[in-house]
BAKEKE-170493 format. One record per atom (N, C-alpha, C): residue in one letter; residue number from 1; x, y, z; atom name. Coordinates in Angstrom, 3 decimals, padded with zeros to 6 digits. Example, Ala and Ser with C-alpha at 12.3 -4.5 7.8 and 13.67 -1.06 7.14 Angstrom:
REM BAKEKE-170493
aa:i:x:y:z:at
a:1:013.190:-005.690:007.800:N $
a:1:012.300:-004.500:007.800:CA $
a:1:013.200:-003.300:007.800:C $
s:2:012.850:-002.250:007.080:N $
s:2:013.670:-001.060:007.140:CA $
s:2:012.900:000.030:007.870:C $
END
This chain:
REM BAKEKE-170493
aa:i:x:y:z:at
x:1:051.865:084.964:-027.335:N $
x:1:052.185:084.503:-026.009:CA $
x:1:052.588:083.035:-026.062:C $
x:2:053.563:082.371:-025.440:N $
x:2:053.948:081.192:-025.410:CA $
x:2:053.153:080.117:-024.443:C $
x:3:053.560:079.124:-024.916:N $
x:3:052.243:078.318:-024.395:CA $
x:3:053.533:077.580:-022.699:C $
x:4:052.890:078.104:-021.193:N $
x:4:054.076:077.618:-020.496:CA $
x:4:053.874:075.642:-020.264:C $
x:5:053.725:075.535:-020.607:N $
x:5:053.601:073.584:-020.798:CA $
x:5:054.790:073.126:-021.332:C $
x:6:055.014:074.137:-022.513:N $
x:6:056.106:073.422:-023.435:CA $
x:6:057.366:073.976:-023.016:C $
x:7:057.562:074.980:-022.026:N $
x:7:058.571:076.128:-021.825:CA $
x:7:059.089:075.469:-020.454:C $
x:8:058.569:074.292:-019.807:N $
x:8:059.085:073.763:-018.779:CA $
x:8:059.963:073.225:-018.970:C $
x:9:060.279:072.403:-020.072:N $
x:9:061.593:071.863:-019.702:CA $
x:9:062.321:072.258:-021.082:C $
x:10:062.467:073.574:-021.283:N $
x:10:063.178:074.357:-022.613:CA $
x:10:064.147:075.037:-021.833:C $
x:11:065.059:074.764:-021.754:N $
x:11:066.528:075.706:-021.492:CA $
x:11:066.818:077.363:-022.116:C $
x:12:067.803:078.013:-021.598:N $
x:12:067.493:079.450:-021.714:CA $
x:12:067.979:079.264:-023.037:C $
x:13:068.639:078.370:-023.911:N $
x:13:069.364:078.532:-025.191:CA $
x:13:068.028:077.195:-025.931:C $
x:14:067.002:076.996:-025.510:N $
x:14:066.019:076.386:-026.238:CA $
x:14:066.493:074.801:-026.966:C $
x:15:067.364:074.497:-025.895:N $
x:15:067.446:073.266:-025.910:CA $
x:15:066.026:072.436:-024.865:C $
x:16:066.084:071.554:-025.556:N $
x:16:064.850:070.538:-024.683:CA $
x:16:065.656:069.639:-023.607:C $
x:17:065.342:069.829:-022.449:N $
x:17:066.064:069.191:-020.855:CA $
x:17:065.156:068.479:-020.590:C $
x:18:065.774:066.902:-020.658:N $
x:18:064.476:066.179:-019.771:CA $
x:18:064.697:066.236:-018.214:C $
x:19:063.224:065.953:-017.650:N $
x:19:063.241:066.572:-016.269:CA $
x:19:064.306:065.386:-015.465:C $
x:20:064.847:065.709:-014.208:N $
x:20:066.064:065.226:-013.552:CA $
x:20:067.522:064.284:-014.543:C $
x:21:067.781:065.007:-015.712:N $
x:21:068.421:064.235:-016.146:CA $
x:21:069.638:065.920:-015.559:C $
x:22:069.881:066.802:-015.534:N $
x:22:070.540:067.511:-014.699:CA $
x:22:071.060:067.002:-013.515:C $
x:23:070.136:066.368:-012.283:N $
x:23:070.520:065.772:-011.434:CA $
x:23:071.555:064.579:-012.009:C $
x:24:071.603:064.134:-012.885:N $
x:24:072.283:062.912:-013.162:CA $
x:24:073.432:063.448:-013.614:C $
x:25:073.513:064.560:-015.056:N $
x:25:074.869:065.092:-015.024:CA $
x:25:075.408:065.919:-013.904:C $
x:26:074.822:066.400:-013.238:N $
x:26:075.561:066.868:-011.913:CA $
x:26:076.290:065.608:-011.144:C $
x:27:075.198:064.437:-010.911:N $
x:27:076.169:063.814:-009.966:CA $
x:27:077.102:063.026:-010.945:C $
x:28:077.049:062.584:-011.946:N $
x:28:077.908:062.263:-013.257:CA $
x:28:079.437:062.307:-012.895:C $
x:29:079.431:063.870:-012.944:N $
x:29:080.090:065.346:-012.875:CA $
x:29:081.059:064.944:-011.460:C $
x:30:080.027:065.311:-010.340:N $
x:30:080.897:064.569:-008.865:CA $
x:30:081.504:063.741:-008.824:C $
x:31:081.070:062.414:-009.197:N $
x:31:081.598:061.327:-009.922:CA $
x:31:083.383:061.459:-010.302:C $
x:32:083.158:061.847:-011.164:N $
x:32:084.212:061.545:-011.931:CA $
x:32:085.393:062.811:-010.871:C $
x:33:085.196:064.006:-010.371:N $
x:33:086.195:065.014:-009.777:CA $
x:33:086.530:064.031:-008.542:C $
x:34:085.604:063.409:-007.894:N $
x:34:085.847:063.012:-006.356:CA $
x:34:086.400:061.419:-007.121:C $
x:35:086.739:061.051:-008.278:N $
x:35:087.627:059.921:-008.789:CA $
x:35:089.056:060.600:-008.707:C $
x:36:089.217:061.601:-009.734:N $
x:36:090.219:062.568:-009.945:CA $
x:36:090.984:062.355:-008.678:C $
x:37:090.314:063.262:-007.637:N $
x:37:091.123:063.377:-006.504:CA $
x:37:091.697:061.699:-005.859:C $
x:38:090.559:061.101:-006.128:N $
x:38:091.274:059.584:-005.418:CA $
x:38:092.406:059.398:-006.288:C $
x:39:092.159:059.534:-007.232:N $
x:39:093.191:059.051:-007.921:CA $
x:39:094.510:059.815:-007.913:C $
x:40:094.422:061.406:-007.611:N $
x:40:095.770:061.814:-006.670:CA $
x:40:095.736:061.524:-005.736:C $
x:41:095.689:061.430:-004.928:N $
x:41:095.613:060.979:-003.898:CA $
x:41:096.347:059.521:-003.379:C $
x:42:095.778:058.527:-004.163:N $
x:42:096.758:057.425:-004.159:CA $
x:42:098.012:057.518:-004.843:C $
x:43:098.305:057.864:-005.955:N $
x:43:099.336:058.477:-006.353:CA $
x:43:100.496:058.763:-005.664:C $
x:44:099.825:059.844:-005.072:N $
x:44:100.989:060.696:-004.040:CA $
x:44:101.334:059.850:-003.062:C $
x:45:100.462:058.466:-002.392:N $
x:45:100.852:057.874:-001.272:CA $
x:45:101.688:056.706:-001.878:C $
x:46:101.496:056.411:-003.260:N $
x:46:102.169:055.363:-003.486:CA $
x:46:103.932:055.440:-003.990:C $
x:47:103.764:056.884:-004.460:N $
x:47:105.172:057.627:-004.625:CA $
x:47:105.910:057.574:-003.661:C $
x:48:105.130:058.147:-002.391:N $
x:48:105.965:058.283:-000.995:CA $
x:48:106.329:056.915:-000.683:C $
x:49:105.484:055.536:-000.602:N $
x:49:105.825:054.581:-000.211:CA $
x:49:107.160:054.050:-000.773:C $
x:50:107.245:054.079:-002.535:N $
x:50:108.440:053.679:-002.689:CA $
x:50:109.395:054.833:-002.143:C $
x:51:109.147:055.723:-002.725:N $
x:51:110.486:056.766:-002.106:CA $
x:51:111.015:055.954:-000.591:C $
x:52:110.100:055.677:000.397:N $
x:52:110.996:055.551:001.696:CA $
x:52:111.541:053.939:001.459:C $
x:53:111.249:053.140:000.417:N $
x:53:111.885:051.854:-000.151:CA $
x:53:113.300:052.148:-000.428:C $
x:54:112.767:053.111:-001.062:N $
x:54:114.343:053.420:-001.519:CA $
x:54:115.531:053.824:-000.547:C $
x:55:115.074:054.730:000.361:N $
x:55:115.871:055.217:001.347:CA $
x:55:116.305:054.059:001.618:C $
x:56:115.460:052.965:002.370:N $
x:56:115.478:052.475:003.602:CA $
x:56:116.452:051.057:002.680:C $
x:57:116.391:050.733:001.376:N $
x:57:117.789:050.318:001.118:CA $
x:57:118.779:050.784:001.010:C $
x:58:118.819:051.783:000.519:N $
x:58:120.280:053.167:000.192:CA $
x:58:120.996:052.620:001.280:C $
x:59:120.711:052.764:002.668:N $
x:59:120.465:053.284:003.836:CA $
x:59:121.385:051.460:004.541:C $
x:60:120.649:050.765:003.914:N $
x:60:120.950:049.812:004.283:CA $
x:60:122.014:048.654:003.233:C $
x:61:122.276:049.517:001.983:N $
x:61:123.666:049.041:000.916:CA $
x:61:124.692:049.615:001.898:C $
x:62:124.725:051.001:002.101:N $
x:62:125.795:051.407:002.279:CA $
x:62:126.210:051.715:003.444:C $
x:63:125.177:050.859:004.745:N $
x:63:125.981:050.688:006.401:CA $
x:63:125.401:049.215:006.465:C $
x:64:126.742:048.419:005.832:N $
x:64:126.318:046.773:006.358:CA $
x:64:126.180:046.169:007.544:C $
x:65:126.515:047.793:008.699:N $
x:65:126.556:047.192:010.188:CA $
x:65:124.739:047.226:010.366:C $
x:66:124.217:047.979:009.727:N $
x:66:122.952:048.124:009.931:CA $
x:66:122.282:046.663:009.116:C $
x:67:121.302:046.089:010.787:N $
x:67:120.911:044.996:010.599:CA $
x:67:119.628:045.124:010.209:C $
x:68:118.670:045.805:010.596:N $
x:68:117.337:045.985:010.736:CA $
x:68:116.859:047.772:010.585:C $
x:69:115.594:048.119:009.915:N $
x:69:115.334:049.420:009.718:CA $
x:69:113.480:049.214:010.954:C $
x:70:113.438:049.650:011.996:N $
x:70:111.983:049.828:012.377:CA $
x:70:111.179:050.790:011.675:C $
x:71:111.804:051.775:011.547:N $
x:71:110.806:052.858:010.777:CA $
x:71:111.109:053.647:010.286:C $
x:72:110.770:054.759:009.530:N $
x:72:111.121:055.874:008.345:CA $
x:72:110.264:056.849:008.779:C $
x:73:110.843:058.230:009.078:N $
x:73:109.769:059.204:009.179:CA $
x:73:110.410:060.478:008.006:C $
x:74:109.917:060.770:007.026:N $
x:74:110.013:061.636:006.457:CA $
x:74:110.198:063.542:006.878:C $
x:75:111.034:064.062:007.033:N $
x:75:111.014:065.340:007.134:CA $
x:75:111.052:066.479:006.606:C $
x:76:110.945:067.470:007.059:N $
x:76:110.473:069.035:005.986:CA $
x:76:108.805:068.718:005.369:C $
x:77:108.564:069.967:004.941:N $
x:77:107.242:070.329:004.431:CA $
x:77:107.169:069.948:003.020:C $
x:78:106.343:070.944:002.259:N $
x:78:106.122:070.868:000.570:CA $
x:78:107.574:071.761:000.502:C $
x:79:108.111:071.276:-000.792:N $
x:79:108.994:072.349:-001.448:CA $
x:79:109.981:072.789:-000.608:C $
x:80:110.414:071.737:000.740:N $
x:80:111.622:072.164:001.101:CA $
x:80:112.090:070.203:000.638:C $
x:81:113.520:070.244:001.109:N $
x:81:114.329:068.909:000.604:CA $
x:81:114.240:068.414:001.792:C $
x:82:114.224:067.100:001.204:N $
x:82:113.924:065.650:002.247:CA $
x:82:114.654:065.025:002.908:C $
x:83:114.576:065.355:004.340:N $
x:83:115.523:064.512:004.574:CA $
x:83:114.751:063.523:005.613:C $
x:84:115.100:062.096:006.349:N $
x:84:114.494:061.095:006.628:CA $
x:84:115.416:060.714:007.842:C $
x:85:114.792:060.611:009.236:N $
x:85:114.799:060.009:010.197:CA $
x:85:114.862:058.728:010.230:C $
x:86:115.097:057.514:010.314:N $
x:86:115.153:056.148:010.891:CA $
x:86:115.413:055.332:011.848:C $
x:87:115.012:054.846:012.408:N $
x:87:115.279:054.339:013.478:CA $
x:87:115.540:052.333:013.221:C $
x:88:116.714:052.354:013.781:N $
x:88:117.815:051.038:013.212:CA $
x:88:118.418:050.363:013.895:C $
x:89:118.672:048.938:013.651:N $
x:89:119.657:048.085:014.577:CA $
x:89:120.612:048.088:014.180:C $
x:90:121.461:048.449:015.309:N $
x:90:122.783:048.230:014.754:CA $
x:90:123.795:047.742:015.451:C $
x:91:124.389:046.448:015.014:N $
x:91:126.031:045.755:016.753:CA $
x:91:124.885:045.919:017.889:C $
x:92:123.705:044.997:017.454:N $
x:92:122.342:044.684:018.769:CA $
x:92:121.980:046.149:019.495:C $
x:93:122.284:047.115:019.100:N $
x:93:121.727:048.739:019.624:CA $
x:93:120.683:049.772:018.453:C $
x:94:119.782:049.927:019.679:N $
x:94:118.958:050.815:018.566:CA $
x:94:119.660:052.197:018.180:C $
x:95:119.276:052.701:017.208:N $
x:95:119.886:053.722:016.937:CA $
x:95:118.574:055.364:015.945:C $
x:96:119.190:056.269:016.537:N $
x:96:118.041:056.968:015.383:CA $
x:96:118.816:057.956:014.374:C $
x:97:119.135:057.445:012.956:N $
x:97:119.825:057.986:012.279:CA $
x:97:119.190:059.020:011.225:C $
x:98:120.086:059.940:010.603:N $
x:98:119.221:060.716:009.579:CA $
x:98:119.815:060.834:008.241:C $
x:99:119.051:060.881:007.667:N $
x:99:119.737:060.879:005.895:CA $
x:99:119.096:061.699:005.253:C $
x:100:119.846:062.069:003.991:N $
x:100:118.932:062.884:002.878:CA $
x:100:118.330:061.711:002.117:C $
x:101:118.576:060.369:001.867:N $
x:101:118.291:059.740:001.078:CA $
x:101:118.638:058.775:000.347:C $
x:102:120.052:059.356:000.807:N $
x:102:121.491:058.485:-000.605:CA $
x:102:122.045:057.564:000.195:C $
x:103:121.624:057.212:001.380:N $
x:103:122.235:055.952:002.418:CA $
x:103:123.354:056.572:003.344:C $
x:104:123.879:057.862:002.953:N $
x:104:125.144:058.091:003.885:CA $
x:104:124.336:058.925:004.601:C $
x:105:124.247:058.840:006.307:N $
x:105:123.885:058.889:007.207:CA $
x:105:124.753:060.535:007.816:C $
x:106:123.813:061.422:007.972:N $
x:106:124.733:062.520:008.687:CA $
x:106:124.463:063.164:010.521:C $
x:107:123.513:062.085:011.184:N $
x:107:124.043:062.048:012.260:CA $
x:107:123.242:060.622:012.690:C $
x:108:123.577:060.223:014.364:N $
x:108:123.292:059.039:014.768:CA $
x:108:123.201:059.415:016.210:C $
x:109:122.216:058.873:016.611:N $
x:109:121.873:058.769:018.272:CA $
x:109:121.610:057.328:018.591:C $
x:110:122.064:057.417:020.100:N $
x:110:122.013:055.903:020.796:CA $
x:110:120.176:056.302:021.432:C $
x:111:119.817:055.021:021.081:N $
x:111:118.147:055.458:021.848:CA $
x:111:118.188:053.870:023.143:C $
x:112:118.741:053.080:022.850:N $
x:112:118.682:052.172:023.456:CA $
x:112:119.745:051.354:023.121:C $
x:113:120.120:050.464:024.440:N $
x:113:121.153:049.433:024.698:CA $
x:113:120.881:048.401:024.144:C $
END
């Protein structure tokens, strides 16, 4: 018969576990996955940030009437193609234009005088 004193902290493969050091590789463990994800996570936001850099010069090489960019809104979902809203000064009028990306603009609305 085994003596249960010594069988407390013996693992089913008879390794010796000191007591709460489990708790520690568990949270270890959390640790490092809930890093993982930060670390996609910023990633993906810092990608997007330049991406709309990029637009928002494209955008602004290749319409020199365009004086000013207020904002960038990105459109479509995952896994469809991007195309990008902006809203722009242009000859002192706002304007809300759309692009795929490459600066040439394929439509334009007057939003304000």
């Amino acid at each position: 018969m085994r003596d249960n004193a010594n069988t407390n902290n013996v693992s089913s493969v008879g390794v010796l576990v000191q007591p709460g050091r489990s708790k520690r590789l568990l949270l270890l463990f959390a640790l490092i996955i809930l890093f993982i994800i930060m670390a996609g996570v910023l990633t993906y936001l810092l990608q997007e940030s330049q991406r709309e850099r990029r637009v928002k010069q494209n955008v602004l090489n290749k319409n020199p009437e365009i004086t000013r960019v207020y904002s960038i809104e990105t459109l479509g979902g995952w896994g469809e193609g991007k195309e990008f809203s902006l809203v722009v000064e242009s000859e002192g009028k706002i304007y809300r234009v759309w692009t795929a990306g490459d600066g040439n603009l394929s439509d334009k609305v007057l939003l304000r005088d």
